[in-house]
C-alpha positions as a Markdown table, in Angstrom:
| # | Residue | x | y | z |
|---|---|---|---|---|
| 1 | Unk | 28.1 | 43.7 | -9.4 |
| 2 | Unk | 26.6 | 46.2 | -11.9 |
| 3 | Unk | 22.8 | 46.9 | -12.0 |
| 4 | Unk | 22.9 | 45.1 | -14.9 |
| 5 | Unk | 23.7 | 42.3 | -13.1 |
| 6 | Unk | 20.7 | 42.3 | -10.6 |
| 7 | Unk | 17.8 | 40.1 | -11.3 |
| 8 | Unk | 14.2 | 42.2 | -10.8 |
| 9 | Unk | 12.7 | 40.1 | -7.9 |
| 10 | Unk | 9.3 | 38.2 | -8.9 |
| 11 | Unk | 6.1 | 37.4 | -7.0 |
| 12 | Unk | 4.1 | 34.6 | -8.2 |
| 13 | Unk | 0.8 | 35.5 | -7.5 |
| 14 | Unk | -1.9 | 32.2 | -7.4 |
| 15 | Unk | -5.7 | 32.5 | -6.6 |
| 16 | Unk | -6.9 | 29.3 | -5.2 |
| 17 | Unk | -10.3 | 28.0 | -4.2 |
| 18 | Unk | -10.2 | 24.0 | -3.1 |
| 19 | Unk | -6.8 | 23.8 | -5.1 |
| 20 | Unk | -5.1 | 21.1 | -2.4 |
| 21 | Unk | -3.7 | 18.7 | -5.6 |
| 22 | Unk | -2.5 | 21.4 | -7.9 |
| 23 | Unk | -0.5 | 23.1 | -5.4 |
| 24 | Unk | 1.3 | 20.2 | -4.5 |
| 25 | Unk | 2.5 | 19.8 | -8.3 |
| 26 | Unk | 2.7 | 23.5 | -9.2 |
| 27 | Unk | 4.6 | 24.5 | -5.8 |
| 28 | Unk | 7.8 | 23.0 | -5.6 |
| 29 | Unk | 9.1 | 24.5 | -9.2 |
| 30 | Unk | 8.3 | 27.9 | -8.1 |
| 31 | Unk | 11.7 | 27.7 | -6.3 |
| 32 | Unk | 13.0 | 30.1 | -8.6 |
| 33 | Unk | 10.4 | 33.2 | -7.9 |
| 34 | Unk | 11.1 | 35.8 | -4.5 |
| 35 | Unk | 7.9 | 35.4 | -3.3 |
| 36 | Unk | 5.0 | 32.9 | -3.7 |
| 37 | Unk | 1.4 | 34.8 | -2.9 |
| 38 | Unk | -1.5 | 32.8 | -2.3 |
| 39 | Unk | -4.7 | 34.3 | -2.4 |
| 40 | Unk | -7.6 | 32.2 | -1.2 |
| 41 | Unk | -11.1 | 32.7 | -1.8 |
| 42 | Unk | -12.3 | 30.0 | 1.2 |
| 43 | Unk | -11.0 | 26.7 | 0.6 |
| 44 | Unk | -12.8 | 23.9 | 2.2 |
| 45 | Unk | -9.9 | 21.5 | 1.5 |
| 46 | Unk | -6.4 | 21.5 | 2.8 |
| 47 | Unk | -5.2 | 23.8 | 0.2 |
| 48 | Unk | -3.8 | 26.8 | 2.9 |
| 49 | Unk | -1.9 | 24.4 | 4.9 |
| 50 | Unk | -0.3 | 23.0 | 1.6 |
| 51 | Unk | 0.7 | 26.7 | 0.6 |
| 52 | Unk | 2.2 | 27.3 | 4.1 |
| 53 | Unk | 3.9 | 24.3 | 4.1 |
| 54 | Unk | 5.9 | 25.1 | 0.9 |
| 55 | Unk | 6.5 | 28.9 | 2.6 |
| 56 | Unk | 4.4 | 30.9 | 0.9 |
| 57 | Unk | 2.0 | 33.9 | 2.2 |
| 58 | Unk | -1.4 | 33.6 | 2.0 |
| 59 | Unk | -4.2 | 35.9 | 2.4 |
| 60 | Unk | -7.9 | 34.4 | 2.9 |
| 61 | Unk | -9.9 | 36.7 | 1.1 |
| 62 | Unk | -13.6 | 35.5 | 0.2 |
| 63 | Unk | -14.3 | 35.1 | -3.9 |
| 64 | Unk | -16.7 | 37.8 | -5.3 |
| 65 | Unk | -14.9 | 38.1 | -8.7 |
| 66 | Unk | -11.9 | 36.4 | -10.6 |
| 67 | Unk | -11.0 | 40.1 | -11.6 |
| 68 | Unk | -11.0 | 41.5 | -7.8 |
| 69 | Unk | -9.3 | 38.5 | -6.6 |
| 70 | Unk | -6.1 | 38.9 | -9.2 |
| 71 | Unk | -6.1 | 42.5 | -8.2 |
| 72 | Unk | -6.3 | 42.2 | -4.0 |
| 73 | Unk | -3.2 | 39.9 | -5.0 |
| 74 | Unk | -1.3 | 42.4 | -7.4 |
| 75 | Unk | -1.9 | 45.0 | -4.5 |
| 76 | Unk | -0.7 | 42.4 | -1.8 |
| 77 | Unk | 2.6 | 41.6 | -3.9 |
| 78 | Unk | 6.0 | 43.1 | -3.0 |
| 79 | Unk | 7.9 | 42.4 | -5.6 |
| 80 | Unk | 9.5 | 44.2 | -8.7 |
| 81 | Unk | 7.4 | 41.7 | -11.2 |
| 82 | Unk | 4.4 | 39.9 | -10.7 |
| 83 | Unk | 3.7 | 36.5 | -12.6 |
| 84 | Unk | 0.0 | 35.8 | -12.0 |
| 85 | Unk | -1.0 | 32.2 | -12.3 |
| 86 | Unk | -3.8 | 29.7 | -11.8 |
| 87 | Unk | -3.3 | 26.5 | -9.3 |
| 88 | Unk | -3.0 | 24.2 | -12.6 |
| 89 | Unk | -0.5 | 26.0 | -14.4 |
| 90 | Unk | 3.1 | 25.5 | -14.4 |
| 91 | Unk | 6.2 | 27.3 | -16.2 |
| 92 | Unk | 8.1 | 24.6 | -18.6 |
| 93 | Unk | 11.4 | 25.6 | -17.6 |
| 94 | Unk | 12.5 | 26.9 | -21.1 |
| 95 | Unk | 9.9 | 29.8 | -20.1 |
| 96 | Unk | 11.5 | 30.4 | -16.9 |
| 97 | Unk | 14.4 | 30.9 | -18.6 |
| 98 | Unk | 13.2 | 33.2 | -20.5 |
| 99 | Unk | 11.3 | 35.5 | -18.1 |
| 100 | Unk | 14.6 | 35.9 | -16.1 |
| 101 | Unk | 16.1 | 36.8 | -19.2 |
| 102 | Unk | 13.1 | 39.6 | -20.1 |
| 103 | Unk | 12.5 | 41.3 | -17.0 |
| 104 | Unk | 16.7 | 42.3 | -16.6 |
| 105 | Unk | 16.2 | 43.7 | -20.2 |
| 106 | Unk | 13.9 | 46.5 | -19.1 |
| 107 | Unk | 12.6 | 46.8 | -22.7 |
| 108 | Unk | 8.8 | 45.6 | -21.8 |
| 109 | Unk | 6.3 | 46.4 | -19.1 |
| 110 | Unk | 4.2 | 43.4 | -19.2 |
| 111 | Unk | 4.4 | 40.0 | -21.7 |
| 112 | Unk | 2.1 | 37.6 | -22.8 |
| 113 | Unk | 2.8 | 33.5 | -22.3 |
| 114 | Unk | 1.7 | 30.8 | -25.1 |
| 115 | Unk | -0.2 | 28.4 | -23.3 |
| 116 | Unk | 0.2 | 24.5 | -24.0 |
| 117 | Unk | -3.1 | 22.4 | -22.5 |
| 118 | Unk | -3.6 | 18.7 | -21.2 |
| 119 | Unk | -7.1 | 18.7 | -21.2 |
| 120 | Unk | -9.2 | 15.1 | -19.7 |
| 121 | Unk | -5.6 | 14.0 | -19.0 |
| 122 | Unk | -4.5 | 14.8 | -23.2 |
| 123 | Unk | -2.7 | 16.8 | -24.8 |
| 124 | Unk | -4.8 | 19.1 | -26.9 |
| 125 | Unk | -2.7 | 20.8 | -29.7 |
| 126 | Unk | -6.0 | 22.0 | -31.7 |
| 127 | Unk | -9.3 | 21.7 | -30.0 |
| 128 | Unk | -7.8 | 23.5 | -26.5 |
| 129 | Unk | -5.8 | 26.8 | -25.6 |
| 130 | Unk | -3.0 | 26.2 | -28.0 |
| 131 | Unk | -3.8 | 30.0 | -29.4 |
| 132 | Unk | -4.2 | 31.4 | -26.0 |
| 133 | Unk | -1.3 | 34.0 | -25.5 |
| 134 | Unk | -2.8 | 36.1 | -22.5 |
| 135 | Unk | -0.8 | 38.4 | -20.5 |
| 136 | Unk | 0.4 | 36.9 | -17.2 |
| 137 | Unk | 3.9 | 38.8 | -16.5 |
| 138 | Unk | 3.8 | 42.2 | -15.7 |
| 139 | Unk | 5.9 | 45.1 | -13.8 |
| 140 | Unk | 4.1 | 45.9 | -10.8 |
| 141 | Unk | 1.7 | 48.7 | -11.1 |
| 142 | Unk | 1.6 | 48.8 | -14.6 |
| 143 | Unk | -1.2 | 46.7 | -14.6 |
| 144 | Unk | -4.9 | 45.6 | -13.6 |
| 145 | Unk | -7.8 | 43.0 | -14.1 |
| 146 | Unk | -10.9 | 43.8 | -15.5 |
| 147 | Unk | -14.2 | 41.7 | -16.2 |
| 148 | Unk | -16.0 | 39.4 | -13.7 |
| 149 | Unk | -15.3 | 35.8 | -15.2 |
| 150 | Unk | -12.9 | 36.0 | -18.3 |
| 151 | Unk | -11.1 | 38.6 | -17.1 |
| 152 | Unk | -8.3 | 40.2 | -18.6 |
| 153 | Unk | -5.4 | 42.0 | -17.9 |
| 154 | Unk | -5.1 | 46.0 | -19.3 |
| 155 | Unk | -1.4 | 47.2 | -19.1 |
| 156 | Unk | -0.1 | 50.9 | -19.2 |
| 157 | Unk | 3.2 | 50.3 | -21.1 |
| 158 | Unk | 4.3 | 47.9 | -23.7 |
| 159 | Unk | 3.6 | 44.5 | -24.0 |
| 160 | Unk | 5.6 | 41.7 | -25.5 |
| 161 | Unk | 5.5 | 37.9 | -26.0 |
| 162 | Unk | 7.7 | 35.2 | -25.2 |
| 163 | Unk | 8.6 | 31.9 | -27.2 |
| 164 | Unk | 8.1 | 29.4 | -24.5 |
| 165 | Unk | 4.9 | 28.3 | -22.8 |
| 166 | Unk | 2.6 | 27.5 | -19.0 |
| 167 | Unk | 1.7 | 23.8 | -19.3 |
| 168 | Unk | -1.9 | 24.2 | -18.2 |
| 169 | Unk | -3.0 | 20.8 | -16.9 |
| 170 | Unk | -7.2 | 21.7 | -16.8 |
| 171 | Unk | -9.9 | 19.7 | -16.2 |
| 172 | Unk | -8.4 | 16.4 | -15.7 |
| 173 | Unk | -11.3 | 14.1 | -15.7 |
| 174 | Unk | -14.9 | 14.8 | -16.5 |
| 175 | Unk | -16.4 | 15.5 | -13.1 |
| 176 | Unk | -13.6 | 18.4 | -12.6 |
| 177 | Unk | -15.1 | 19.6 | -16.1 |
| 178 | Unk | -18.6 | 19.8 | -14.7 |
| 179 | Unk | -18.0 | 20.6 | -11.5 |
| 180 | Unk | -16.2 | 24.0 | -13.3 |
| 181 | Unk | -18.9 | 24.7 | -16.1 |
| 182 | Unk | -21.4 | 24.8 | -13.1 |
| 183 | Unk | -18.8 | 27.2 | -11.4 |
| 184 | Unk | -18.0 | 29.6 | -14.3 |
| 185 | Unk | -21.6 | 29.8 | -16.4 |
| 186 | Unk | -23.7 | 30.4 | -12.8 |
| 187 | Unk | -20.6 | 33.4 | -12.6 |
| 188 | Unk | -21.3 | 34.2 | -16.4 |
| 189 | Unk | -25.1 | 34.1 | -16.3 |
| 190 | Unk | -25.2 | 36.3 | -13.1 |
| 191 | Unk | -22.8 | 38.5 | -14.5 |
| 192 | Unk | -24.6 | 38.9 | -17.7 |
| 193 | Unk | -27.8 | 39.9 | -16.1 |
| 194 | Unk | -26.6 | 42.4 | -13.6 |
| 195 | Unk | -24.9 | 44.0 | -16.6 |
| 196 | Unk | -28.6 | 44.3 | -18.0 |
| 197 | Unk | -27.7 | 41.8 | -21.4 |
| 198 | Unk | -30.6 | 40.4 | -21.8 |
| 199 | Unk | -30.9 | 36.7 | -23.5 |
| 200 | Unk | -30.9 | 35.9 | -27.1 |
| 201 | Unk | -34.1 | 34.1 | -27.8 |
| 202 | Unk | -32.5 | 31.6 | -30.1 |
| 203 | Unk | -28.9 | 31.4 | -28.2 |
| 204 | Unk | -28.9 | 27.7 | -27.0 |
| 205 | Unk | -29.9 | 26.5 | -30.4 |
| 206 | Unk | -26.9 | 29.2 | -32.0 |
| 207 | Unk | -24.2 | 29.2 | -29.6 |
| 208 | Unk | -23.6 | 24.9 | -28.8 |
| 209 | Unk | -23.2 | 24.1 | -32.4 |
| 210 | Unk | -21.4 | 27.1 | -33.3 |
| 211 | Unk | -18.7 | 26.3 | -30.4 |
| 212 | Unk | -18.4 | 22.6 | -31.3 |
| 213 | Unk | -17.9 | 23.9 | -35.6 |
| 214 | Unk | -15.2 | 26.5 | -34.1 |
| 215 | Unk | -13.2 | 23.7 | -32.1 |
| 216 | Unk | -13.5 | 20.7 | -33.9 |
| 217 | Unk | -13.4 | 21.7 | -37.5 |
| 218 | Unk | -12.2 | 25.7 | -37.4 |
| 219 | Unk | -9.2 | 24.6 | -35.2 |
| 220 | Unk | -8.9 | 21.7 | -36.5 |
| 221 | Unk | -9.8 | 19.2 | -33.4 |
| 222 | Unk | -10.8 | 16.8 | -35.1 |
| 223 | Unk | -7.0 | 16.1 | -35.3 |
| 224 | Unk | -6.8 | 15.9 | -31.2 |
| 225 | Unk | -8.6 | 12.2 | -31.7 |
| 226 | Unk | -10.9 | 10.9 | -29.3 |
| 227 | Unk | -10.2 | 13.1 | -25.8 |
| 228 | Unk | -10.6 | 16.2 | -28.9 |
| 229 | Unk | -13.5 | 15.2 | -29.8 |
| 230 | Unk | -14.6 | 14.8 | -26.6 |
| 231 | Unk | -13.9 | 18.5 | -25.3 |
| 232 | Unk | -15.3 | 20.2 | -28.3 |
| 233 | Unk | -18.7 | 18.3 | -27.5 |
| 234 | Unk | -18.5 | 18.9 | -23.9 |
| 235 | Unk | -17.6 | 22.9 | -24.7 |
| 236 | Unk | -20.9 | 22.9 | -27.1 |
| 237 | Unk | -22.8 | 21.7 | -23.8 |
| 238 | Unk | -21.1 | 24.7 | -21.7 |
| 239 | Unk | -22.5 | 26.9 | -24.1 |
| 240 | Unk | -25.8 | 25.0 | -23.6 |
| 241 | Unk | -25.8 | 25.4 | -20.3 |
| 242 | Unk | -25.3 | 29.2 | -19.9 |
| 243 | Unk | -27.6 | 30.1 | -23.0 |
| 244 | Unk | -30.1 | 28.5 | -20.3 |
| 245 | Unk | -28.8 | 29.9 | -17.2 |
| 246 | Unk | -29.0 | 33.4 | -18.8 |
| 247 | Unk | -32.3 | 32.4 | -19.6 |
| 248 | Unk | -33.1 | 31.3 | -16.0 |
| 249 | Unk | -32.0 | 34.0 | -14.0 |
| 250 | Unk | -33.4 | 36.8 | -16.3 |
| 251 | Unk | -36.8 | 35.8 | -16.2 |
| 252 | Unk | -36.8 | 35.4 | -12.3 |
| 253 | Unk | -35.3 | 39.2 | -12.5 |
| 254 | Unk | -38.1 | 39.9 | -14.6 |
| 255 | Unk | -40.7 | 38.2 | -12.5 |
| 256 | Unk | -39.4 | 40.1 | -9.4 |
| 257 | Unk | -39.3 | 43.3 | -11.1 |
| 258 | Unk | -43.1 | 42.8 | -11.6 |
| 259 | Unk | -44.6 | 41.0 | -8.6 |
């Protein structure tokens, strides 16, 4: 067999907090990957026992940041590639296809994945993540995650893009939506703060309607019908929300600063 021949092995690298459902669904098609890594930030569910019963390794490692967490994982994998997902996020199987083809090639270090959303159990093909192409698969050590709550991923090499997509099931119903905007704008506020951004005095009146015009008429989701129209009202109020949680926590900052 030439090297040629020899397919790069793959880690598939999940963080997971209370992710019991997801990994039952995302799990079993991850038959194709070397090594399934399981990073969990303190699940109160079953979602460790799930992951060991499908074989993978986890490590329990408390949640400070989404960016830390993604990197304790990238320095936990042992593979030659490292495909980093979330719990709800699954490879069609034209994209796994495709990755296996990629990684023999040799010609990238890292590539971005087209995302395709079902968001309040629809598919959104304007309003959601449709124009999302973030970096997921990358050679081992080429890479790292920076930023607290949208992290991203800065590569030393070259990046490229494939043609086929993660089916990103989010936010299934409207009390998983809530449940994760209190989640991510209490991390986004807090963040904020202890970066020393203070609060636009006129944000919750700019930032709302400006998110709904950029969803439902920029990208077009008024086309995504009723479950659209929906999540571009519901991603104005998420934008409510942390205009007023920045708000919040900066004053009580303020207040003890000068007490």
């Amino acid at each position: 067999m030439s090297a040629a021949d020899v397919r790069p092995t793959i880690t598939a690298a999940i963080i997971t907090l209370d992710e019991e459902r997801n990994l039952q669904a995302l799990l079993p098609r991850l038959d194709w990957v070397d090594e399934v890594l399981v990073i969990d930030g303190g699940s109160s569910d079953a979602t460790r026992a799930v992951a060991r019963r499908y074989g993978c390794r986890v490590v329990e490692r408390r949640f400070d940041s989404f960016a830390r967490q993604r990197n304790h994982a990238i320095s936990r994998a042992s593979c030659d590639w490292i495909l980093s997902l979330d719990a709800d996020e699954t490879p069609s199987p034209r994209l796994v296809t495709e990755i296996i083809e990629h990684i023999r090639s040799h010609r990238c270090d890292a590539y971005r994945l087209p995302i395709r959303s079902t968001i309040l159990g629809k598919p959104l093909r304007r309003s959601g993540t449709q124009d999302d192409r973030p970096v997921r698969l990358f050679r081992a050590g080429s890479a790292r995650w920076v930023g607290d709550v949208h992290e991203r991923l800065e590569v030393n090499g070259r990046v490229g893009t494939l043609r086929n997509w993660l089916m990103h099931g989010t936010q299934a119903t409207l009390d998983v939506f809530l449940c994760k905007m209190n989640r991510y704008t209490t991390l986004e506020a807090r963040s904020r703060v202890a970066a020393g951004l203070p609060p636009g005095r006129f944000d919750p009146w700019l930032f709302p309607p400006r998110e709904i015009f950029r969803r439902l008429i920029y990208k077009q989701g008024i086309l995504d019908g009723p479950a659209g129209w929906k999540f571009c009202l519901l991603s104005g109020l998420y934008e409510w929300v942390l205009a007023d949680r920045h708000r919040r926590y900066w004053q009580n900052i303020q207040h003890e600063r000068f007490q």
